[in-house]
Each structure stands twice: as structure tokens, then as C-alpha cells.
N, CA, C and O atoms as a GROMACS GRO file, in nm:
protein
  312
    1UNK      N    1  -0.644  -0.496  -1.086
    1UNK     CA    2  -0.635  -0.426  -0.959
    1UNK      C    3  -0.630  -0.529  -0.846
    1UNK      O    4  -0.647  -0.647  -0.875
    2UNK      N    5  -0.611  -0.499  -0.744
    2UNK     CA    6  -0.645  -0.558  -0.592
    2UNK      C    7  -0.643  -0.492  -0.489
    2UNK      O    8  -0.598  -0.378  -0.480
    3UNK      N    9  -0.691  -0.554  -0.403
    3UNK     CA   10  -0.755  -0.525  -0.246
    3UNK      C   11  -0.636  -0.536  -0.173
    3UNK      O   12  -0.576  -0.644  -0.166
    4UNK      N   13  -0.571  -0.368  -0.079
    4UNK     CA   14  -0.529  -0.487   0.025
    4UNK      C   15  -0.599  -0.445   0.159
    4UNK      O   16  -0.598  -0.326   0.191
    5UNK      N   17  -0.659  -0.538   0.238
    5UNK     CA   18  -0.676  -0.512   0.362
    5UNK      C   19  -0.594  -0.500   0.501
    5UNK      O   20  -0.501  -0.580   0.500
    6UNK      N   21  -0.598  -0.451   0.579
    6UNK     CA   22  -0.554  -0.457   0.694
    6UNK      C   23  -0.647  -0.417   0.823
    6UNK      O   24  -0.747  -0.347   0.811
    7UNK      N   25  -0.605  -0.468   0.942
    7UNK     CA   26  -0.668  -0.401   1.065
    7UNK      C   27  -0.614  -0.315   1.151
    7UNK      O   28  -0.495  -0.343   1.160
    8UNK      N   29  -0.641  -0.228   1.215
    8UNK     CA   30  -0.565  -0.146   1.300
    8UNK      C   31  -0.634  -0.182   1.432
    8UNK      O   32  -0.755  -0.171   1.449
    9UNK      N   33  -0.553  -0.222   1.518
    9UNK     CA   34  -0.543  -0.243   1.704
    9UNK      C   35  -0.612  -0.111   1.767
    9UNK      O   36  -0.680  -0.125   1.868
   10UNK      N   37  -0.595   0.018   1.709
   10UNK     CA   38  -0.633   0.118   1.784
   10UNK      C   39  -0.589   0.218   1.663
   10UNK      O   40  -0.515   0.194   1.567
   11UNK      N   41  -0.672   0.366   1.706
   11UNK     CA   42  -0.712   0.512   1.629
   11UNK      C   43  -0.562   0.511   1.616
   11UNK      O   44  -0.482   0.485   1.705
   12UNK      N   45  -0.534   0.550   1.469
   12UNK     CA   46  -0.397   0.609   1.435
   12UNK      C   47  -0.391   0.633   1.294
   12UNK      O   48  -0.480   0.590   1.221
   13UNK      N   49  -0.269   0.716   1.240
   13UNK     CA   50  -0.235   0.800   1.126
   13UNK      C   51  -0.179   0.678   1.054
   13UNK      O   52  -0.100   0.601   1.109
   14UNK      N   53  -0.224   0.661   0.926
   14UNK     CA   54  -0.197   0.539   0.862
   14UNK      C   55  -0.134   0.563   0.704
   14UNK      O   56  -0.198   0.646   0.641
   15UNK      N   57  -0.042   0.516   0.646
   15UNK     CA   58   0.033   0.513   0.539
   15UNK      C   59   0.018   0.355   0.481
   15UNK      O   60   0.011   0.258   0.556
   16UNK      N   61   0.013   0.349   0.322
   16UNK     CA   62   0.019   0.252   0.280
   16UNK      C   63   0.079   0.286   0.134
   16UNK      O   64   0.018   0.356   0.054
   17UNK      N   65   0.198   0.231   0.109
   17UNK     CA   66   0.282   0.256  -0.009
   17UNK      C   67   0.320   0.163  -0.099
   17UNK      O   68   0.381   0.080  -0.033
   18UNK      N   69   0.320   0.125  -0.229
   18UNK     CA   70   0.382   0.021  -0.303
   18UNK      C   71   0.502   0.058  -0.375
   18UNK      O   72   0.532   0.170  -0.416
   19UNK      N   73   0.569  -0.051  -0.384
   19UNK     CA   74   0.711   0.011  -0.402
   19UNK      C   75   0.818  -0.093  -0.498
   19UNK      O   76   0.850  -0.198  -0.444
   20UNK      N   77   0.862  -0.072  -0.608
   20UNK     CA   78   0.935  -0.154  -0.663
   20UNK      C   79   1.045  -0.224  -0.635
   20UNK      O   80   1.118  -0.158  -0.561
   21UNK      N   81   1.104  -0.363  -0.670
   21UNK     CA   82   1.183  -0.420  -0.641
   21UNK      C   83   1.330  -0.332  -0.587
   21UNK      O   84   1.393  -0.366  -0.486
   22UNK      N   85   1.358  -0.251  -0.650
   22UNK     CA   86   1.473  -0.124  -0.633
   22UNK      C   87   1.445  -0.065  -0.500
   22UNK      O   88   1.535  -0.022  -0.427
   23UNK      N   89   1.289  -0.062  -0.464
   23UNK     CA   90   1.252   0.026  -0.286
   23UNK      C   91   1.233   0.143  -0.343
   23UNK      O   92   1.238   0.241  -0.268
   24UNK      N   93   1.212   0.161  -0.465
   24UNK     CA   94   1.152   0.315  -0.537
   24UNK      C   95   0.983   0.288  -0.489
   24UNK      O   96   0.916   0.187  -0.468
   25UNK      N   97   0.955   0.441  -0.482
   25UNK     CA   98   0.794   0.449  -0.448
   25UNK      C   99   0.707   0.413  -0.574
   25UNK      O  100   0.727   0.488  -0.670
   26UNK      N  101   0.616   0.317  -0.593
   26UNK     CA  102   0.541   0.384  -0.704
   26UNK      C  103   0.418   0.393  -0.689
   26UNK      O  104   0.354   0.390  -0.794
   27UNK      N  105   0.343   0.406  -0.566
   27UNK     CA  106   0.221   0.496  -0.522
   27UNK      C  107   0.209   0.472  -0.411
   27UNK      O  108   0.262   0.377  -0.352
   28UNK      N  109   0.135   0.557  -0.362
   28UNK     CA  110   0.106   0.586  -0.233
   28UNK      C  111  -0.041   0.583  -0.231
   28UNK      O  112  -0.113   0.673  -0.273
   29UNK      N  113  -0.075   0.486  -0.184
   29UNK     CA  114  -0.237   0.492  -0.111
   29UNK      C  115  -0.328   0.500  -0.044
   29UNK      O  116  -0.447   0.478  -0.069
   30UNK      N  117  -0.255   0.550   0.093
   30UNK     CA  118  -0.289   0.613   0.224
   30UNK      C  119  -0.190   0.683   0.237
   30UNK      O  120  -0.076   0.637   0.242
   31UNK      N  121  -0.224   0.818   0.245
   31UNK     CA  122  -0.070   0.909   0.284
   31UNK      C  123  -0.112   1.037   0.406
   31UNK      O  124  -0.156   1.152   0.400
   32UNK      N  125  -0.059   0.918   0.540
   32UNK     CA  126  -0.046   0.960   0.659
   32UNK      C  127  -0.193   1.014   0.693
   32UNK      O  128  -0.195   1.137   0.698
   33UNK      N  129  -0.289   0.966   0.712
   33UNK     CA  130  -0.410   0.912   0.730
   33UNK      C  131  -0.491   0.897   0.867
   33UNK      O  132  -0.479   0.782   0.909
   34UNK      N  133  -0.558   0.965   0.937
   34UNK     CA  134  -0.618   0.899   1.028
   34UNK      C  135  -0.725   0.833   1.015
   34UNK      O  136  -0.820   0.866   0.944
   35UNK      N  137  -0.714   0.687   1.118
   35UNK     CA  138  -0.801   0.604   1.080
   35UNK      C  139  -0.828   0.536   1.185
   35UNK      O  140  -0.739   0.499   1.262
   36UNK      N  141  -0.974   0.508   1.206
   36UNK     CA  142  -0.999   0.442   1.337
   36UNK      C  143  -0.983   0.310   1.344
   36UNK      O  144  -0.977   0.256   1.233
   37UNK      N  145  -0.972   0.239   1.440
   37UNK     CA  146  -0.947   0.108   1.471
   37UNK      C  147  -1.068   0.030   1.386
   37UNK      O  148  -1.170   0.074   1.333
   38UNK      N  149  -1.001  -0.139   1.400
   38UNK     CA  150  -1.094  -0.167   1.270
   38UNK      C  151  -1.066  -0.222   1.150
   38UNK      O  152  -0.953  -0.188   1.113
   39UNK      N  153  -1.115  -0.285   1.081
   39UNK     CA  154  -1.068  -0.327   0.945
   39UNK      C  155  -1.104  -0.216   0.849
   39UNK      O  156  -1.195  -0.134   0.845
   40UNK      N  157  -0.974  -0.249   0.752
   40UNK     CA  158  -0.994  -0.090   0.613
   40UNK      C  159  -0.917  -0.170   0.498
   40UNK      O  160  -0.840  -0.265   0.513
   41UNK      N  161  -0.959  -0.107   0.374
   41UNK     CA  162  -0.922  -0.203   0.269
   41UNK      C  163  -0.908  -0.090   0.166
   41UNK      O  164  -0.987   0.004   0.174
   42UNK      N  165  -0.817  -0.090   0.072
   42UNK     CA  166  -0.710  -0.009  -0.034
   42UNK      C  167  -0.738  -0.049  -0.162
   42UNK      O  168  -0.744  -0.172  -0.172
   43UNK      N  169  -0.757   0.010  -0.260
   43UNK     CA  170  -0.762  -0.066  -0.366
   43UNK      C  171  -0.656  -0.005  -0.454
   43UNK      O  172  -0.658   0.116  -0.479
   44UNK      N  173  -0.542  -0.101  -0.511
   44UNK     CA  174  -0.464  -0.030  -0.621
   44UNK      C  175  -0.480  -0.118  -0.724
   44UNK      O  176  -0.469  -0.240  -0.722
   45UNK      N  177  -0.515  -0.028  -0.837
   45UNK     CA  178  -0.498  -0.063  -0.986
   45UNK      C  179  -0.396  -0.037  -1.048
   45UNK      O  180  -0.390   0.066  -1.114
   46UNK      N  181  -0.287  -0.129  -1.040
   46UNK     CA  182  -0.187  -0.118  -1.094
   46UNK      C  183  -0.134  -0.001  -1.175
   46UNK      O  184  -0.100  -0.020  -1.292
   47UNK      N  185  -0.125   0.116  -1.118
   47UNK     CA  186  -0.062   0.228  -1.190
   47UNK      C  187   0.040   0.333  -1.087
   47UNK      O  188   0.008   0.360  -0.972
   48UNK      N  189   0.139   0.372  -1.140
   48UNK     CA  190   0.181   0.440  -1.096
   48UNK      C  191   0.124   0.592  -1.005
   48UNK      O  192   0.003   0.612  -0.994
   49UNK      N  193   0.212   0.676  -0.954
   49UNK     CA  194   0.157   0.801  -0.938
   49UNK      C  195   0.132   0.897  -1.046
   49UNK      O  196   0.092   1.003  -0.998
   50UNK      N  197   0.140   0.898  -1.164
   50UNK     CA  198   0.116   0.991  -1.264
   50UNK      C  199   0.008   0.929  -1.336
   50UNK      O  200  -0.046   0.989  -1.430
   51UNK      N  201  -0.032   0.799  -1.296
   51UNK     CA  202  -0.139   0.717  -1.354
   51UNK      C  203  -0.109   0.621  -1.469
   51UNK      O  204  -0.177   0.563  -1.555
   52UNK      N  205  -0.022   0.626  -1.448
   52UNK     CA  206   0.044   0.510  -1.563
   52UNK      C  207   0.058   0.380  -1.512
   52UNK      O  208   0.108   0.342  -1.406
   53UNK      N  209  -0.007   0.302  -1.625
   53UNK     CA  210   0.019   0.151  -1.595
   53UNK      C  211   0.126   0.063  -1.569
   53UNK      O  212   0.157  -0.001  -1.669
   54UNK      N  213   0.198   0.035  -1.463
   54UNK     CA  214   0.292  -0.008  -1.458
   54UNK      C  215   0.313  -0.187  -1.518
   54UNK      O  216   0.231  -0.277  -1.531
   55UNK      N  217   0.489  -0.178  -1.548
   55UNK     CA  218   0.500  -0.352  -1.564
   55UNK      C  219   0.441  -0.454  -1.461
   55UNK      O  220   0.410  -0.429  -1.345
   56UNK      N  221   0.435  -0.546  -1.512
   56UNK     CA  222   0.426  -0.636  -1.423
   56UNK      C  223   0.514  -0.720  -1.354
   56UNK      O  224   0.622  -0.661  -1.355
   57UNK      N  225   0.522  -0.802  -1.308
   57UNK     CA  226   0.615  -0.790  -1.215
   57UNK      C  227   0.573  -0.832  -1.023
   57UNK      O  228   0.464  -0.866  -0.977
   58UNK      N  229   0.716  -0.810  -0.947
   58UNK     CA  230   0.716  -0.839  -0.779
   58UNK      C  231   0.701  -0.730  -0.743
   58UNK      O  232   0.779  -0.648  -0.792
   59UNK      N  233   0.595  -0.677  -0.644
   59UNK     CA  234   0.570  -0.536  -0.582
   59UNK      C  235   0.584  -0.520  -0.441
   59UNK      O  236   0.598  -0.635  -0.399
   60UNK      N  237   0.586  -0.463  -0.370
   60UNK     CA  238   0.597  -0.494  -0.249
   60UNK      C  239   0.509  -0.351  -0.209
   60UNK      O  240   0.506  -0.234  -0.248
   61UNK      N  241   0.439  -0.438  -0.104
   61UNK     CA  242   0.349  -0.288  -0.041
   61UNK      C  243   0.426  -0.288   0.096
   61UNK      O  244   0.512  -0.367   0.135
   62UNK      N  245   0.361  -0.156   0.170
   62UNK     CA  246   0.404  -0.123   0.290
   62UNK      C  247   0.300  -0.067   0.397
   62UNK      O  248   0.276   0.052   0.377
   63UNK      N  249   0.236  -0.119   0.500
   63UNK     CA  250   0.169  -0.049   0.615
   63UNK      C  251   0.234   0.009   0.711
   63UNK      O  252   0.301  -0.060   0.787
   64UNK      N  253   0.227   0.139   0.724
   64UNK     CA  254   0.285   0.178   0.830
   64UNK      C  255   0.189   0.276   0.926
   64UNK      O  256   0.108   0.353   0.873
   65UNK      N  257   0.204   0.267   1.056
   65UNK     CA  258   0.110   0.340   1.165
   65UNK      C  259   0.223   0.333   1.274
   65UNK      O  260   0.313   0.249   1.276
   66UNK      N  261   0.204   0.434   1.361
   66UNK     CA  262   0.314   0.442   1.493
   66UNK      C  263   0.493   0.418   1.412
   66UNK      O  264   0.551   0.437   1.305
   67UNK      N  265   0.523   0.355   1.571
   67UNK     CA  266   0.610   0.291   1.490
   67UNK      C  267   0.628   0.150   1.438
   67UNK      O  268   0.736   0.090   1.431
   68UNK      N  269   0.492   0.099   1.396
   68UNK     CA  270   0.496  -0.018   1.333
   68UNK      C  271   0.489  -0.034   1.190
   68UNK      O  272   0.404   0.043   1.144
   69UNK      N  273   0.554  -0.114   1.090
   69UNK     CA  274   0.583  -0.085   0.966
   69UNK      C  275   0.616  -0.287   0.941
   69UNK      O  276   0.703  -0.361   0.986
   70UNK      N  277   0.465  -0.317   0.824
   70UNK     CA  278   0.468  -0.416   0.793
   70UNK      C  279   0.509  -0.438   0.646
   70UNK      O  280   0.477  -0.340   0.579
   71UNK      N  281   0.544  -0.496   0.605
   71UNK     CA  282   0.579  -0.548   0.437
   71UNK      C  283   0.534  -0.656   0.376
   71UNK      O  284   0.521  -0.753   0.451
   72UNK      N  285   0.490  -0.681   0.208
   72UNK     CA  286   0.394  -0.799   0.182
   72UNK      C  287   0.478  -0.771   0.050
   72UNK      O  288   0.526  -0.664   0.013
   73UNK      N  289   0.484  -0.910  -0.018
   73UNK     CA  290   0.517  -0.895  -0.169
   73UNK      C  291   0.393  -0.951  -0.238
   73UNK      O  292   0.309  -1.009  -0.170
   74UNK      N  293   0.375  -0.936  -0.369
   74UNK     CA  294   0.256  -0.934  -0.479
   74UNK      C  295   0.329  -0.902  -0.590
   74UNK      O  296   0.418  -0.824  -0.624
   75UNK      N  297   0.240  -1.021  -0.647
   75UNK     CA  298   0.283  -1.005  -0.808
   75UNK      C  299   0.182  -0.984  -0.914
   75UNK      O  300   0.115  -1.078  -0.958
   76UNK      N  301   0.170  -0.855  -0.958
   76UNK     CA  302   0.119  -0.763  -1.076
   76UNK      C  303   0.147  -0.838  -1.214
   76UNK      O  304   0.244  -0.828  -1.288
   77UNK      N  305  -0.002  -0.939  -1.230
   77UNK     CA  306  -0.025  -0.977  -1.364
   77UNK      C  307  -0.100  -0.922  -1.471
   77UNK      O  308  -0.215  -0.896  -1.437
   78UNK      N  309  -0.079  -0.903  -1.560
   78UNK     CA  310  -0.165  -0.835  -1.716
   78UNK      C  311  -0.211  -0.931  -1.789
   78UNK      O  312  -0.270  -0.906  -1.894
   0.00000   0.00000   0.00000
């Protein structure tokens, strides 16, 4: 598994998604969220949305709040 953290500048509706090399979804871990300003931290264990363990592999997560929308890559070892 891992942590991801982030901070938010100010109160807002928060999304956080991981997503395969292709830009397919494969979970969602904040979905559209309010959240107060502040540090907040996610934990995904490498599994899909049906709960399945995914390959390993380059992942790419996604923060999004307003209209700001950040991107990080990570690599999912077994």
C-alpha cells in the first residue's frame, strides 16, 4: 500500500483518482469530497475498484479541487 498526502490552501470538494498508464480509472479515493483546509492523507492498497489486486507497474494518481488538478507518477511493487 501507500500514503498519499496532500494540503489544501482553503475548504473545498476534493477528488483523488489513480489511473493507469492508458488514463483508464482504476480507483477512486476521494470522490468529490468536502474537505477543510489543511493537510489529509489517502491510503491505497494497490487494488482496483472491484478490489482486485492490480499489476504492478507506473500509476499515476490525480488531485483535483476547484479548478486545480495535480498529477504524480508511482510505481506499484509486489
Amino acid at each position: 500500500s501507500t500514503t498519499i498526502e496532500y494540503a489544501l490552501p482553503i475548504d473545498k470538494r476534493v477528488t483523488v483518482r489513480i489511473y493507469n498508464m492508458m488514463g483508464q480509472v482504476v480507483k477512486t479515493l476521494v470522490n468529490d469530497e468536502f474537505q477543510k483546509a489543511g493537510r489529509h492523507r489517502v491510503v491505497w492498497d494497490g487494488t482496483n475498484e472491484a478490489g482486485v489486486r492490480v499489476a504492478s507497474g507506473t500509476y499515476i494518481y490525480s488531485l483535483e479541487f476547484g479548478k486545480y488538478k495535480k498529477t504524480k507518477r508511482m510505481m506499484l511493487l509486489k
